[in-house]
N, C-alpha and C positions, 0 to 999 in steps of 0.2 A: 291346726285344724283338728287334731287327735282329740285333743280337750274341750271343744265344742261338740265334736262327735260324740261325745261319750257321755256329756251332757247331756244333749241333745237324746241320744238311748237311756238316760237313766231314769226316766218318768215312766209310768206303767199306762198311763193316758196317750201321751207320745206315742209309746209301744204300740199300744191300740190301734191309734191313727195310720201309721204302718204300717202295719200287718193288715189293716183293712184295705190298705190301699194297693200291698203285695196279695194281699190274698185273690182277687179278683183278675190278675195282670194288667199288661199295659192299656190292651183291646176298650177295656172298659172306664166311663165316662163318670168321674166320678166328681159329687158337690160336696159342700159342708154338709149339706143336712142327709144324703145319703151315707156320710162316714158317722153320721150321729145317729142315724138309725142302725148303721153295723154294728158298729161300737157300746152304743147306751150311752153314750155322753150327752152332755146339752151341745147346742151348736156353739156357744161360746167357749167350751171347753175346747171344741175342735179348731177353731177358729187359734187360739192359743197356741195348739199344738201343733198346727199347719206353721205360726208364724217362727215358733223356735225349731221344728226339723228341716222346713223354708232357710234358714237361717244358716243350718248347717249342711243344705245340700240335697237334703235325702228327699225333697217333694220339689215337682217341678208342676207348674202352673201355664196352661195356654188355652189355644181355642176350645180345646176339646174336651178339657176339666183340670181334675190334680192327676198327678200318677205319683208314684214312688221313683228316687232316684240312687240304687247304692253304689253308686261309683265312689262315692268316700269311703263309703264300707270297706270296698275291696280294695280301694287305695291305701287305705292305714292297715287292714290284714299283709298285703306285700309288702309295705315298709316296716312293721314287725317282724316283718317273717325275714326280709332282707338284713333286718340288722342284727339277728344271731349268727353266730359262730359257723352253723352249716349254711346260711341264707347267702351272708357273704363271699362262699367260692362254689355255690350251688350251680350260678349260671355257667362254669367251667365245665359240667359235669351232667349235661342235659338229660343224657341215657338214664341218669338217676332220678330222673324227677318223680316216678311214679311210687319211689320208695320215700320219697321225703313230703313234711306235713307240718305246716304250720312255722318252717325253719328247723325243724329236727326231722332224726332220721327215724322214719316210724316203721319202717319193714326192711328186712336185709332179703335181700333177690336167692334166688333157687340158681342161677346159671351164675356159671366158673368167671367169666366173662367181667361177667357185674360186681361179683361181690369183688372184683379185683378195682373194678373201678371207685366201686365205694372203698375200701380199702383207700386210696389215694384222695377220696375228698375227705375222709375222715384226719388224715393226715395232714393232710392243707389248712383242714379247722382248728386242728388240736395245738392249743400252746408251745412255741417251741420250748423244749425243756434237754439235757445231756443225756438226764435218762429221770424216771419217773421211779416213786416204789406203788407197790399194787394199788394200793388206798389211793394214793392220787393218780395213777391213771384210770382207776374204776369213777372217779369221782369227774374226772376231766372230762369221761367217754360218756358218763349221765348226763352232762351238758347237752353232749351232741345226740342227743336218742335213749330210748327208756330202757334198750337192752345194752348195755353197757357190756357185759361179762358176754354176750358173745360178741359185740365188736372187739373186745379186747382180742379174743381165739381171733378171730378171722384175721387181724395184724400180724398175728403170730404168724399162722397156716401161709398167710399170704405173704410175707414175709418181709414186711413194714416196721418190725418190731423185733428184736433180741432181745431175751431174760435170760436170769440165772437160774439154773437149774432149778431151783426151789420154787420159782415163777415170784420171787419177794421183791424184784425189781425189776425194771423194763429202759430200754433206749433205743432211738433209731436206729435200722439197722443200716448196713454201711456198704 
């Protein structure tokens, strides 16, 4: 379905038809020829585009006119999002959801609490390895979220993580 999806979004006519039909909300009552007068398309253009976003979901059709429908949308965003590294033991770690975005870790929490708990989904995501040198634990921890070099610290602080003094290599700690 991802592949029709994304078809389906890669027309800038399509786009149109969509957004006209999101723009408005559900409330309202919408025809071919009033998405061709939103739009500037011909009605045959819309008519086209109703049939391939029709096709893949996004427009539903009844008494009442067309509407828009993105449950696919948001269906294929959670199964991307589910099959990264942090999406996969995310649902383990609910308290963290508001730090996580798109399957990565996009903010580390301000309270002791949390960042202990991220601390431990970061660990459940991360490759198991005997012990890592910095280059690939920085490299492993980009995976999981854009700040990398303070998730590394907070494994450390938090005490998920052993290195050597030089900080030149890292392994779980025991």
């Amino acid at each position: 379905m991802t592949t029709e999806l994304l078809s389906a979004l890669g027309d800038r006519k399509r786009l149109a038809v969509l957004g006209a039909l999101c723009a408005t909300g559900p409330a309202a009552a919408h025809t071919v020829a009033d998405l061709g007068d939103r739009t500037g398309l011909s009605e045959r253009d819309v008519q086209r585009a109703l049939a391939v976003l029709g096709g893949a979901g996004l427009v539903r059709r009844d008494e009442t006119g067309l509407s828009a429908g993105l449950e696919p949308i948001r269906t294929a965003a959670a199964a991307g999002s589910a099959s990264t590294p942090v999406g996969r033991v995310a649902a383990d770690f609910p308290r963290l959801d508001g730090c996580l975005k798109n399957g990565r870790i996009a903010t580390i929490p301000a309270d002791d609490r949390l960042k202990d708990e991220l601390g431990r989904l970061v660990m459940a995501a991360l490759p198991r390895r005997d012990s890592y040198t910095e280059k690939e634990l920085t490299a492993e921890l980009h995976e999981l979220g854009d700040e990398s070099v303070a998730l590394r610290r907070l494994l450390v602080d938090f005490g998920y993580l052993d290195r050597d003094a030089d900080g030149s290599r890292y392994w779980p700690a025991t």
